[in-house]
N, C-alpha and C positions, 0 to 999 in steps of 0.2 A: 704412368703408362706411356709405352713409345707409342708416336703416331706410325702409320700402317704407310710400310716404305713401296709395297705396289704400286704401281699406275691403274687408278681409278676408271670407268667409266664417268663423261663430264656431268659434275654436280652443281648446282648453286653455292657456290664459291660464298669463304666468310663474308665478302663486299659486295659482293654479285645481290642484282635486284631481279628477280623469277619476271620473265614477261610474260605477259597476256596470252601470247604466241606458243611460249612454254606450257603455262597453264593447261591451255586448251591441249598441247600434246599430249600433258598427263593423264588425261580422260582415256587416253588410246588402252588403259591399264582395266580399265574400267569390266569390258568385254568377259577379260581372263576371269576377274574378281566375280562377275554375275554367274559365270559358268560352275565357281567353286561353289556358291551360296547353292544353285540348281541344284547340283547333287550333293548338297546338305540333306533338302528338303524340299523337293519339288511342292508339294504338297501345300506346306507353308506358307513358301514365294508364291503361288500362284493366291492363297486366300489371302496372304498380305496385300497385294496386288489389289484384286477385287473391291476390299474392305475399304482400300486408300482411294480409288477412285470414285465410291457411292460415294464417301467422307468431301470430299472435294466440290461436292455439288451443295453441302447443306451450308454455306456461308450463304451463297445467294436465295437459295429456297426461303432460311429465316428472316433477308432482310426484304424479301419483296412481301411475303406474309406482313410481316412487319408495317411494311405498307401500308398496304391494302387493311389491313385495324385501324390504321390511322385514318387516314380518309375515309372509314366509317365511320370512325366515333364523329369526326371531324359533322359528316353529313348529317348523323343524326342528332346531335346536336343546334344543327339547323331546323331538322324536320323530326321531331319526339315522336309523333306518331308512326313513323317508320318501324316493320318488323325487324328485332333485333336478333334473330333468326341465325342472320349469315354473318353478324361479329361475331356471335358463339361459333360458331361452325370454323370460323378464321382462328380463333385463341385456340381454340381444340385442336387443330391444324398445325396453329406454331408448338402445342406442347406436345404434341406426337414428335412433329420435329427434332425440338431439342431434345428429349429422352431420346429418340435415333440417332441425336450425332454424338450424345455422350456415348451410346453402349456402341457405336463406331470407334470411337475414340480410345476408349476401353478395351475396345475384340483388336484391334492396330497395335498399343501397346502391348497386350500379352501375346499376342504374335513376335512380333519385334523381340520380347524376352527371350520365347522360346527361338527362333530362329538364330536368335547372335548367342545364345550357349550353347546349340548344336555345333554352327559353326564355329563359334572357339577350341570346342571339342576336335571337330574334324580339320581345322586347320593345322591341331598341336601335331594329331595324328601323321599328317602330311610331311607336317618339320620332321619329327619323327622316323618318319618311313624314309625318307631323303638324306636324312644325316646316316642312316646303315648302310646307302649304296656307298657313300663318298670313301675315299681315300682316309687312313688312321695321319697320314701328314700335313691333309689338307686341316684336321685338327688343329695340327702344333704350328697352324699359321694366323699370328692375331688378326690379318686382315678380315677372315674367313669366322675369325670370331665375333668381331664386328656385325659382321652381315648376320649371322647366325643371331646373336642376340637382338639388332632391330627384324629380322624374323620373327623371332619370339615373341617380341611388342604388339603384333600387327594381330594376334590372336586372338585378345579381347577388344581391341581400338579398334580394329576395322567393320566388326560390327556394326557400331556406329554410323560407318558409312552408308551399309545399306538401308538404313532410316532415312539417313540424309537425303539419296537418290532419290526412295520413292517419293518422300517428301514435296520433292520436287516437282517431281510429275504433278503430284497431287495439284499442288500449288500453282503449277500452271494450266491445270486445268479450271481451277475456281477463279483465277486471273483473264480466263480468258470471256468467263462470264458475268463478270462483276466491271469486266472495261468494255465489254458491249456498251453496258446501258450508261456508263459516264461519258461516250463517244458520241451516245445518243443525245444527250442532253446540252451537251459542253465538250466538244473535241479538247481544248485548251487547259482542260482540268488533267487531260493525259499530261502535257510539257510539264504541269504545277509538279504531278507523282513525280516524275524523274527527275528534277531539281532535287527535290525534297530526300528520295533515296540512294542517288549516284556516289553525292558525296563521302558517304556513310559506306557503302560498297569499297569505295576506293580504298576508306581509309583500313577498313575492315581487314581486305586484301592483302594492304603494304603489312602488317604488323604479322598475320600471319605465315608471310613470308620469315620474316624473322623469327617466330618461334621454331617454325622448323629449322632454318639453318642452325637455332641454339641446339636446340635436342638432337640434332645429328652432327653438328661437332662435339656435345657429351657422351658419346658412347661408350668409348672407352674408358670416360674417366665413371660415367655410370658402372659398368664392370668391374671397377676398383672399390666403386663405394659398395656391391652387393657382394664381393669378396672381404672386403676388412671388416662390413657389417654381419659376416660370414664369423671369420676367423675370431671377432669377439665374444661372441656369446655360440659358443658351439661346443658339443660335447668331445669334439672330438681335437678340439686347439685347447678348451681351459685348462689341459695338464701345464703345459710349454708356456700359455699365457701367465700363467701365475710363478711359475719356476725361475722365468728370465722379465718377469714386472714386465710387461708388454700393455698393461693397460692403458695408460694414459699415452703411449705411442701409439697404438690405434687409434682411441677416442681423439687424438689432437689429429691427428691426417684425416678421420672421417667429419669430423668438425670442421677440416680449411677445406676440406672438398665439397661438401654438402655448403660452405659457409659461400663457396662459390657461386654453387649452382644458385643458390636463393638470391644473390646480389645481381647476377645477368638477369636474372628472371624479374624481380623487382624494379629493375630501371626498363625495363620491358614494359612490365605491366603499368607501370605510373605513367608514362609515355603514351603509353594504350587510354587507360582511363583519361587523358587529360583531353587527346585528340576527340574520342570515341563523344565525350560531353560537349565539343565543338560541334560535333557533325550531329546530333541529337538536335540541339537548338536550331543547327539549319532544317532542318529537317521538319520540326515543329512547327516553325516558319512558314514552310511551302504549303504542310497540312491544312496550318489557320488563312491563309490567302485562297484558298481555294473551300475552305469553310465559308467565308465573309462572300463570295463569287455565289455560293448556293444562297445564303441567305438575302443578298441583294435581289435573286430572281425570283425569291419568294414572296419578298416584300412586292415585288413589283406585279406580281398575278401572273406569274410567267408558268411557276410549279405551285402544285399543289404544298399540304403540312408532309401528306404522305410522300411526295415526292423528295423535300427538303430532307425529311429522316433517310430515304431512300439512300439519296444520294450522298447523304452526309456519311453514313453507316457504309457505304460501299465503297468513297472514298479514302476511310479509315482502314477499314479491311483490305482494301488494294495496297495500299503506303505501308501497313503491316506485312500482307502476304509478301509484295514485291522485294521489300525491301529482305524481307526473309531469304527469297529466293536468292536476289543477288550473293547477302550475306553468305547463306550454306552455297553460292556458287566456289565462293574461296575456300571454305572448308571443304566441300565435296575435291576439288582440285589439289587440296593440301592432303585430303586423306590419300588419295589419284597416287601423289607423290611419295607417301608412305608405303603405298601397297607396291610405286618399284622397290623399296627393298626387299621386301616379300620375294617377288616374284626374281629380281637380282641373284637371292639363292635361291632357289629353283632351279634357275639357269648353270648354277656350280653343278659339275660334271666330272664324277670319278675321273682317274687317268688310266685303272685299270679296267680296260674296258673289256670285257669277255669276249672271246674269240665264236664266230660267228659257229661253230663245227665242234664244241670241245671234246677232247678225248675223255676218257672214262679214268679213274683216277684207277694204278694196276691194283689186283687184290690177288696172290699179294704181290708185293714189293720185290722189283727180280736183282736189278744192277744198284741200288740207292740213288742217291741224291749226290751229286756232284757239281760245285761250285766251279767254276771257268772265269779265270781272271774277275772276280765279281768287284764291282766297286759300288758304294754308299756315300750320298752325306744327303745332312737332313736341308729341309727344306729352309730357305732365306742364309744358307751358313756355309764359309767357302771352302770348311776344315772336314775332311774326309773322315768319315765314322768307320768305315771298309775299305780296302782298296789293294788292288791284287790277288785278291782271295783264291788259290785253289785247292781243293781236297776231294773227297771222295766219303759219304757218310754210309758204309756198306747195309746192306739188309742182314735187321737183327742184331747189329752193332750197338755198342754203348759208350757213346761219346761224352769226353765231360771238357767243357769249356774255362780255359785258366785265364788271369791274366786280372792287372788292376783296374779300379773303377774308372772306366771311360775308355778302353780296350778296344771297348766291341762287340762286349759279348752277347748282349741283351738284342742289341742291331744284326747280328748275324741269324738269331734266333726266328727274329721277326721277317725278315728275307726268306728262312725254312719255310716258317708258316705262309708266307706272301702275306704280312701283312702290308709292307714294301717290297717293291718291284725293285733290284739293282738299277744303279746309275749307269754302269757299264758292267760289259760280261754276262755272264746268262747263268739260271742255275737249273741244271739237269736231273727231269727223274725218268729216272729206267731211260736214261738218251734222247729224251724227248725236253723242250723249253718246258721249266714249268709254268708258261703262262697260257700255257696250249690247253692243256688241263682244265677241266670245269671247277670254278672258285669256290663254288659253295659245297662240292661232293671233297675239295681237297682238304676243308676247312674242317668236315667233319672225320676225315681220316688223321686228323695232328689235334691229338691234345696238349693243351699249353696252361701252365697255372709260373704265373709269372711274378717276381719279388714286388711289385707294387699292387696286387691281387686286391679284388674289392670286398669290403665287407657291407655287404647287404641288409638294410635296416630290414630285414626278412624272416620266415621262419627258416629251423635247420634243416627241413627238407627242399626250401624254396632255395638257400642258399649252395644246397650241395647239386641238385636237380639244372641250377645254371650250368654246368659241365657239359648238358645234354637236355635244353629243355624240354623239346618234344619226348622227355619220360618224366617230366615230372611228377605226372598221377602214379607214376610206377613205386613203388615205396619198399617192395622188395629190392630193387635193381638201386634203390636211396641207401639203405641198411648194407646190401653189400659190398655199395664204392665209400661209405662208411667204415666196414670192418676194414677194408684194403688201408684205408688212412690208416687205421688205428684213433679214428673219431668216434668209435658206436661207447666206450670205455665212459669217454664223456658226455654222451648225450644222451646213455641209461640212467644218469645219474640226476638232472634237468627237471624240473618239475613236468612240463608239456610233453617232453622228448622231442621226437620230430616236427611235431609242432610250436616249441616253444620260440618265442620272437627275440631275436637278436638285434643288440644294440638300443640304448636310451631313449631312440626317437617316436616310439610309441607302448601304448601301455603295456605293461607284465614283459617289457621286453629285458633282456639280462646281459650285461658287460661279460665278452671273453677276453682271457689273458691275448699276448701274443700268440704264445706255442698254440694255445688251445683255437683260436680264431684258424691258424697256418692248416691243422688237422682238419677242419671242415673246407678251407681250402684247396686241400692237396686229395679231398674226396673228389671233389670236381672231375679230375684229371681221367679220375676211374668210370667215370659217367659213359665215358663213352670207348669203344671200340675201336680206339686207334690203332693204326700200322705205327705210327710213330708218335711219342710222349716227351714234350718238354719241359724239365724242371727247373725253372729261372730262377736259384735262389729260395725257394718257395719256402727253407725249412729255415731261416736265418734267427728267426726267435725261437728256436728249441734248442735245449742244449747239446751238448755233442755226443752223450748217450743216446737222446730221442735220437736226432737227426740218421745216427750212424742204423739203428733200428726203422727210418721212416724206409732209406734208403737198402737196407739188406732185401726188406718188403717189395720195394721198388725194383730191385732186381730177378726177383722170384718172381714180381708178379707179370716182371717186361719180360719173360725170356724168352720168346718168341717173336718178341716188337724190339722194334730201334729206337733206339732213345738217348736225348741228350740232357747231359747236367750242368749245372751252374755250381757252386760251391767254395766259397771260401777254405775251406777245412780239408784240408790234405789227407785227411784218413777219410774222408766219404769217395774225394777225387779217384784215391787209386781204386777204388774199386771196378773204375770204367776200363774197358779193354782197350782207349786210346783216349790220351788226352792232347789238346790243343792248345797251344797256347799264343796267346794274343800278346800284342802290344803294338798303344797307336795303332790300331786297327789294321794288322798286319800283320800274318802267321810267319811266326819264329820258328818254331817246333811244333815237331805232332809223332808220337808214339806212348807204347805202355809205359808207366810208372816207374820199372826198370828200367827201359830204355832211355829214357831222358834222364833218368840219376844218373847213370854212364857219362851220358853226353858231357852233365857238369856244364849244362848251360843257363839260360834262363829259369827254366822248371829248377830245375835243382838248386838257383838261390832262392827262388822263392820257397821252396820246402825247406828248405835249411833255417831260416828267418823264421821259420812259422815253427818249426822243432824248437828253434833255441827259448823262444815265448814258455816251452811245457818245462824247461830244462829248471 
């Protein structure tokens, strides 16, 4: 995979070490990220909330209880005669407790489930909804797919996050009550904690600075290994995979890629464990120096037994809790730094932006569609796809577009439709810009079933119903963009009928031929009530009986609509009332069938080439 020749926004660089300063800026991420989880689930967030900060008081609640047992038993031990009264009342006490902070513990985690699958859900949603305003170019740019796929990452990972956070909170609140009573006792048992966890923090830190920078310079090559691990085992490659032995050329490229990622990851992780058992030992260290610190002032009559447990138990739990905190402080700032890519695309912003006033798309169609010097190329590439282009596509007209692969023709198509905007030149309906026009009223006036059309692991009313979703309950208005194909012939025939599932990917679903896939295609088209209908090719797997048949249909059924064709096959061509003809993305000729055999120009050797083939 090529690396992404754009200029970035500035990242942690392969050598770059993330500072402290950085860190803390990535929190700024933070804000955006709680706003999304809120309207996940308000509801949720606030009882997670809740739950986390009762949860956060019962580390000190059980070890003062704790206590306070002890220096009873302690006492009575001294004095037998003593009622034992208020030990019981104390053990009853710590076991309410603990049964409270397990079923805390418990109502936190199935919070947290529920909460990080909502928001998974509503996150996809999000990517979703954003990736139908964007531009079809900003597609066909790997950069954009980059971002779009660690997008996709951040759906179930980032969840996680919001554990972490409140985590946190929590953490600092039972931190703030557990270093009370060690300040009370011993200020200098605080210095001992932070010895003891800084190291471990730091080290924590540095490495996962480097996992990130590993996993987001794999992106792309991640995108190759979910593509060849695609392309191996799919129903829709094993034909081609077995025909041309492609096997062991996939398996050996997803083997050195995969073989890759495990080796950065591995000197990683070894690297990790070797430091991480370094700073453990220091760590342990600080703990037991400040063990031996409680127990000298035991010995000496200074604390009680119960205060020694006290303390001991509360210094453990601090160097635990703290040391937690610090730790989830790098991952909370590492996840900070995931959720910019999140939010990165987000910030991707169509280029076709809607014109604040749009007009009303005409109904009908008075002057057509008229292209004005229009020029094309695609997006990162310096080779013009269009360029020049003028013509006049009249209302009611049936244009058929000629010319060899990489012409133009499919490019000029998509300009009709606006799914691209020209590079230069403008293209005019009824004398107005079409980008004046409201995008989403223009979209449903131009039906398009295009040669690379998708086949929908769906059923045949879901797949034909795509043409016009909002009818898809409609099943009269299914059956008669059905009969318009010439697809009802095949889908009476179907065990389910309209309901039967297409394609291998789920149960009772059934393999179509090409022709017969193209027919439930070319229903689409009929879906909706277009002014104008484009045919990219659409009939290329039928033979040239169907096709010339799809096409007579085609013409019966447009004669009041304008319409344009794509076609290889010189007997479907002529039956348009003007053909076009391309080359290098730049009209040569343009008139009837006749007319251009006359000429004895371009059209006419390519019809000549394609006769002598029948000859």
């Amino acid at each position: 995979m090529s690396a992404m020749a754009a200029p970035r926004k500035k990242r942690p660089g392969k050598d770059e070490k993330l500072t402290f300063k950085e860190r803390l800026a990535a929190l700024r991420n933070l804000p955006a990220f709680f706003r999304m989880v809120w309207q996940t689930s308000p509801g949720l967030a606030i009882g997670n909330t809740v739950l986390r900060v009762a949860q956060s008081a019962m580390p000190l609640s059980l070890l003062y209880v704790g206590k306070l047992i002890i220096d009873q038993v302690v006492h009575l031990t001294k004095d037998p005669g003593h009622s034992t009264t208020w030990l019981w009342q104390l053990v009853a006490l710590e076991f309410g407790l603990a049964i409270l902070s397990d079923a805390l513990s418990r109502a936190i985690s199935l919070l947290d489930g529920l909460l990080g699958d909502l928001f998974a859900n509503h996150t996809s949603v999000k990517i979703m909804e954003h990736a139908a305003k964007l531009d079809l170019d900003q597609f066909e740019d790997a950069e954009f797919y980059d971002k779009l796929e660690r997008a996709r990452q951040q759906t179930s990972g980032r969840t996680v996050l919001l554990a972490q956070v409140l985590s946190q909170v929590q953490d600092i609140i039972t931190i703030v009550f557990l270093a009370a009573g060690l300040v009370f006792f011993n200020p200098w048992l605080i210095l001992l904690l932070l010895l003891a966890v800084i190291p471990a923090f730091l080290n924590e830190s540095h490495f996962n600075d480097l996992y990130y920078k590993l996993a987001w310079g794999q992106t792309s090559d991640r995108r190759e290994l979910d593509y060849i691990r695609y392309l191996g085992a799919s129903d829709e490659t094993a034909k081609e995979v077995k025909v041309f032995d492609l096997s062991n050329f996939l398996i050996n490229r997803f083997k050195f890629i995969s073989n890759k990622f495990y080796t950065d990851k591995k000197v990683l992780q070894i690297r990790d464990s070797i430091w991480g058992t370094i700073f453990a030992i220091v760590g342990a260290a600080g703990y037991y120096a400040a063990y031996v610190i409680i127990i000298l002032q035991t010995i000496r009559g200074h604390l009680s037994i119960g205060d020694l447990a006290f303390l001991a138990g509360s210094f453990r739990q601090l160097r635990t809790t703290f040391q937690g905190i610090l730790i989830r402080f790098s991952s909370v700032t590492q996840g900070a730094l995931y959720l910019r890519d999140l939010f990165e695309y987000f910030e991707i912003q169509p280029k076709m932006v809607p014109v604040l006033h749009p007009r009303a798309f005409p109904r009908p169609i008075q002057q057509g569609f008229t292209f004005e010097d229009v020029g094309f190329k695609y997006i990162n590439s310096d080779k013009w796809a269009i360029r020049h282009l003028n013509f006049t596509l009249h209302p009611g007209e049936k244009l058929a577009l000629v010319g060899e692969n990489g012409a133009g023709k499919t490019t000029l198509v998509k300009l009709l439709s606006r799914l691209y905007d020209p590079v230069e030149g403008r293209i005019l309906l009824d004398g107005i810009d079409l980008r004046e026009y409201d995008l989403k009223e223009l979209r449903t006036q131009v039906g398009v079933i295009f040669q690379d059309y998708q086949r929908y692991q769906m059923t045949v009313s879901q797949n034909i119903a795509v043409g016009n979703i909002a009818q898809s309950n409609n099943l009269p208005m299914i059956e008669d963009a059905a009969r318009q194909s010439l697809a009802s012939p095949l889908i009476e025939k179907m065990p389910l009928g309209y309901e039967q599932m297409l394609g291998r990917r789920f149960n009772q679903g059934i393999e179509l031929s090409g022709g017969e896939w193209q027919k439930i295609a070319l229903a689409r088209a009929y879906m909706k009530d277009a002014q104008l209908l484009i045919l990219d090719e659409p009939t290329s797997a039928l033979d040239a009986r169907a096709e010339y048949n799809v096409f007579l249909r085609f013409a019966d059924l447009t004669r009041d609509k304008t319409a344009v064709l794509i076609s290889h096959r010189f007997s479907t061509v002529r039956m348009a009332n003007r053909i076009l003809v391309l080359e290098r993305g730049t009209l040569v000729e343009i008139g009837s069938h006749e007319e251009l055999l006359a000429r004895k120009g371009r059209y006419a050797e390519l019809f000549e080439l394609q006769a002598a083939g029948y000859k």
